[in-house]
mmCIF file of the C-alpha atoms, coordinates in Angstrom:
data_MODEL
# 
_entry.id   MODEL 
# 
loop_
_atom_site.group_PDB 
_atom_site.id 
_atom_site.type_symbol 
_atom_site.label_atom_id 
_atom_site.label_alt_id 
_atom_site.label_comp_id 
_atom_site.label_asym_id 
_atom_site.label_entity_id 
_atom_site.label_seq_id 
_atom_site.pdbx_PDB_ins_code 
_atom_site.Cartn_x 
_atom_site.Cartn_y 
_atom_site.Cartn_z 
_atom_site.occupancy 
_atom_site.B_iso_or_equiv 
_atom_site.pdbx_formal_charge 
_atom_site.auth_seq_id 
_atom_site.auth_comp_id 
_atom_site.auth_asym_id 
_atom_site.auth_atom_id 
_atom_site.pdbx_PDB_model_num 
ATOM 1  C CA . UNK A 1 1  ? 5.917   6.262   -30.469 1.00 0.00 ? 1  UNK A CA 1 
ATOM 2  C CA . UNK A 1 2  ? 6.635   3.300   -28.346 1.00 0.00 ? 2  UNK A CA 1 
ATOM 3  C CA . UNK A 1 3  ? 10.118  2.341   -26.758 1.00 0.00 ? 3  UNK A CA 1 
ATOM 4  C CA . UNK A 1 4  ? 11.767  -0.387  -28.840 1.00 0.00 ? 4  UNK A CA 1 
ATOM 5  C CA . UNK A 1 5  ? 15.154  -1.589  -27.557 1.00 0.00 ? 5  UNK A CA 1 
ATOM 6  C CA . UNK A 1 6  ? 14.234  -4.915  -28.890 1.00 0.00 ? 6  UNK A CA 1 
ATOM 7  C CA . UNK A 1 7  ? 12.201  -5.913  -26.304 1.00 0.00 ? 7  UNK A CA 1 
ATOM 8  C CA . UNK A 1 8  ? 9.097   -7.523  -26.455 1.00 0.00 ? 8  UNK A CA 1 
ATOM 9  C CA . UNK A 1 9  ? 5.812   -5.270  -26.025 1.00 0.00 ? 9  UNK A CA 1 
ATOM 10 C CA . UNK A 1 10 ? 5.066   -6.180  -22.627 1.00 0.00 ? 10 UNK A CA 1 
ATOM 11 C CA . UNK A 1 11 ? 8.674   -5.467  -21.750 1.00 0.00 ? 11 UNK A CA 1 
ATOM 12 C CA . UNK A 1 12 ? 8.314   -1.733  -23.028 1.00 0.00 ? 12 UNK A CA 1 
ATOM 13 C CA . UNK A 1 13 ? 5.292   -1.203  -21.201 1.00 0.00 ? 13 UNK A CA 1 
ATOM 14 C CA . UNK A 1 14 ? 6.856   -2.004  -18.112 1.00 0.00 ? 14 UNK A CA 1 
ATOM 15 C CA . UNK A 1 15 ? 9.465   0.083   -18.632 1.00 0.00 ? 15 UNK A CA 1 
ATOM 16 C CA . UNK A 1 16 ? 8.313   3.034   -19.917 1.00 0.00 ? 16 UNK A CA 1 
ATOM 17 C CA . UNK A 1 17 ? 8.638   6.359   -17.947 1.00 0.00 ? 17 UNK A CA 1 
ATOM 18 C CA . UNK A 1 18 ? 5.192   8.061   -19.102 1.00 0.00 ? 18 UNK A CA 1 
ATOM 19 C CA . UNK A 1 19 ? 2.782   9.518   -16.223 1.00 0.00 ? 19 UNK A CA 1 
ATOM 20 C CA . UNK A 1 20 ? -0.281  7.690   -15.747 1.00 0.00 ? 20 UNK A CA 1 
ATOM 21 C CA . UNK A 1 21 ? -2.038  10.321  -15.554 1.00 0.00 ? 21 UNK A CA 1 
ATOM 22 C CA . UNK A 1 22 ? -2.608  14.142  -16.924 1.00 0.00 ? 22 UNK A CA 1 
ATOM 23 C CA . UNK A 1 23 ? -1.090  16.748  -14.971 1.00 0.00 ? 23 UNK A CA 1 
ATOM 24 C CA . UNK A 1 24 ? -3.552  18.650  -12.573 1.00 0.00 ? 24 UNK A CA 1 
ATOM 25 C CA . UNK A 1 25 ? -3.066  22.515  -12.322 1.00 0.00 ? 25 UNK A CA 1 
ATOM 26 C CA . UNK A 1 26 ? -5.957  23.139  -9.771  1.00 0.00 ? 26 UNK A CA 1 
ATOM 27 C CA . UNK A 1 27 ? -4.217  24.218  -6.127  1.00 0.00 ? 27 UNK A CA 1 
ATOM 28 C CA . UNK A 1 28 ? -6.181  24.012  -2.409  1.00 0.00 ? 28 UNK A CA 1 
ATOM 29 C CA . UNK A 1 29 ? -6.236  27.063  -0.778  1.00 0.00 ? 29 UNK A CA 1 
ATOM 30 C CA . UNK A 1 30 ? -7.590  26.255  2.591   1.00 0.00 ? 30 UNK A CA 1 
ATOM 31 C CA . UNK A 1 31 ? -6.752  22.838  4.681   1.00 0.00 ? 31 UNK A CA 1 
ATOM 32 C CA . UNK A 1 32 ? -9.197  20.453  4.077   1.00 0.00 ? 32 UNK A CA 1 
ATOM 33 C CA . UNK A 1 33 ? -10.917 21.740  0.839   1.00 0.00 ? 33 UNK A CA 1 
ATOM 34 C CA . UNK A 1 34 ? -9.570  18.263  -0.730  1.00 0.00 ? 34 UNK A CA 1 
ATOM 35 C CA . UNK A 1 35 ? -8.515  15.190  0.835   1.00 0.00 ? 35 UNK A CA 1 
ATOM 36 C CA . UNK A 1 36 ? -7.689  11.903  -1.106  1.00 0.00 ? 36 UNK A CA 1 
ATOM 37 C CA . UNK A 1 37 ? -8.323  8.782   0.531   1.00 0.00 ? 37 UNK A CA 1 
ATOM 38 C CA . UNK A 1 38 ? -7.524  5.242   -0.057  1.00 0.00 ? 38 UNK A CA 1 
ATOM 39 C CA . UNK A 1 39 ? -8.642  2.131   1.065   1.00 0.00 ? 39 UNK A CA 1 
ATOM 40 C CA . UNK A 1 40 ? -6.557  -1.236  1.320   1.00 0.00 ? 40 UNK A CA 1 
ATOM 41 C CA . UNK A 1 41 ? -7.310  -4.841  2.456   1.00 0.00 ? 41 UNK A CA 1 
ATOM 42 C CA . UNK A 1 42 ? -7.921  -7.818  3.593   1.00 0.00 ? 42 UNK A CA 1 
ATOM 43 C CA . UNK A 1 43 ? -4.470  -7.965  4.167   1.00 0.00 ? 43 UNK A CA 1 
ATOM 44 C CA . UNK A 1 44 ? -3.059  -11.754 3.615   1.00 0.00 ? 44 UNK A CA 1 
ATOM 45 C CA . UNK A 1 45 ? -1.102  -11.101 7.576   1.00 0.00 ? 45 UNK A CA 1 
ATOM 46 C CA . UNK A 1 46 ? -3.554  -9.867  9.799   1.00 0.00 ? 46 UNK A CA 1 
ATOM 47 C CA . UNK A 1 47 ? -1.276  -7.716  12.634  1.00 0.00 ? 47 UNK A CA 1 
ATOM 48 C CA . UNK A 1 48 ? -2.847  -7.822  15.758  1.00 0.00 ? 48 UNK A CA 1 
ATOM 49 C CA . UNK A 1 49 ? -6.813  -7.723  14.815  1.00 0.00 ? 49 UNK A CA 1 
ATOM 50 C CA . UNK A 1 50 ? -6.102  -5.124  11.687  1.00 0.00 ? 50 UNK A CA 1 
ATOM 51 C CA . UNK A 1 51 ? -6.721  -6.121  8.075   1.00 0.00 ? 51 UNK A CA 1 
ATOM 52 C CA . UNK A 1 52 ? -7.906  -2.955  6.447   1.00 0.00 ? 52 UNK A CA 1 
ATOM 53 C CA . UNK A 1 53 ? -6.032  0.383   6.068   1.00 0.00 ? 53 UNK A CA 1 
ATOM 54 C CA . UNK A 1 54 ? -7.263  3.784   5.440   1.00 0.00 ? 54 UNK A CA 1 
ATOM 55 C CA . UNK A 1 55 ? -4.905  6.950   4.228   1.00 0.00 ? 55 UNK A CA 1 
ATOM 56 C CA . UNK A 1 56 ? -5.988  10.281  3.788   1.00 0.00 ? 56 UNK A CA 1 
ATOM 57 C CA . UNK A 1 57 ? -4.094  12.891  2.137   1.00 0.00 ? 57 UNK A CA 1 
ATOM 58 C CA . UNK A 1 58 ? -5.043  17.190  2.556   1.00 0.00 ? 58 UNK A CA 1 
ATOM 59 C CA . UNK A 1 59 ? -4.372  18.296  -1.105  1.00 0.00 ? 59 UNK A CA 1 
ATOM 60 C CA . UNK A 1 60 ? -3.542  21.663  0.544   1.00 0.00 ? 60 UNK A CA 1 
ATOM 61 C CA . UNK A 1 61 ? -0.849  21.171  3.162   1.00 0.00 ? 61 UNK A CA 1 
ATOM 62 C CA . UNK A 1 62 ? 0.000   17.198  1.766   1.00 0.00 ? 62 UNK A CA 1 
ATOM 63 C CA . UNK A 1 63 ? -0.290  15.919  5.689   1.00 0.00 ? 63 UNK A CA 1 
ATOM 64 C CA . UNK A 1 64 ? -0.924  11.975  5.734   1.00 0.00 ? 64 UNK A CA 1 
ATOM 65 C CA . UNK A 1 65 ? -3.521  10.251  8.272   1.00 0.00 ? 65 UNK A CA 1 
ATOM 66 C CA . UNK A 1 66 ? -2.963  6.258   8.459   1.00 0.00 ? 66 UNK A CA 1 
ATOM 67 C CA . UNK A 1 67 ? -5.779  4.235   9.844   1.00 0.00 ? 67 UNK A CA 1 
ATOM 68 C CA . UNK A 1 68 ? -6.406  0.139   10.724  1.00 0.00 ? 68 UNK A CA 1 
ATOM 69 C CA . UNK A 1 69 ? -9.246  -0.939  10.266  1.00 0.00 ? 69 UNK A CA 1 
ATOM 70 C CA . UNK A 1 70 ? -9.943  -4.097  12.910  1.00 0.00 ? 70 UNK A CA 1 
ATOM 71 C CA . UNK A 1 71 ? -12.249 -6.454  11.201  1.00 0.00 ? 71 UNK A CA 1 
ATOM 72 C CA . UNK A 1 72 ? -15.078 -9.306  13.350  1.00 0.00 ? 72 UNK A CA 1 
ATOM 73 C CA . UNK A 1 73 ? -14.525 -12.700 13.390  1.00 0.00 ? 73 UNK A CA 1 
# 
């Protein structure tokens, strides 16, 4: 099953080319029926008073929102 190529297992996992995940066949019909967000930080460089990142993505029409996040000191 696995990739050999004489390479060691870690090496082959690496490497592979296998999705990470199962492929979704549900479909959005209407703009914001789904939205995927992630969340990111601290960040080790904080850029003028940001450290924390938001994205959200509309499942329907795929249009990105980025967001900092300012954090107290």
């Amino acid at each position: 099953m696995g990739l050999d190529y004489g390479l060691c297992v870690g090496c082959n996992f690496v490497k592979s080319h296998h999705l990470p995940f199962s492929l979704n066949n549900t479909y959005c019909d209407l703009p914001f029926d789904r939205l995927h967000c992630d969340l990111w930080g601290p960040s080790a460089i904080c850029s003028t008073g940001f450290q924390y990142y938001a994205v959200l993505i509309d499942d329907c029409i795929r249009f990105n929102w980025f967001f900092s996040i300012k954090t107290q000191i």
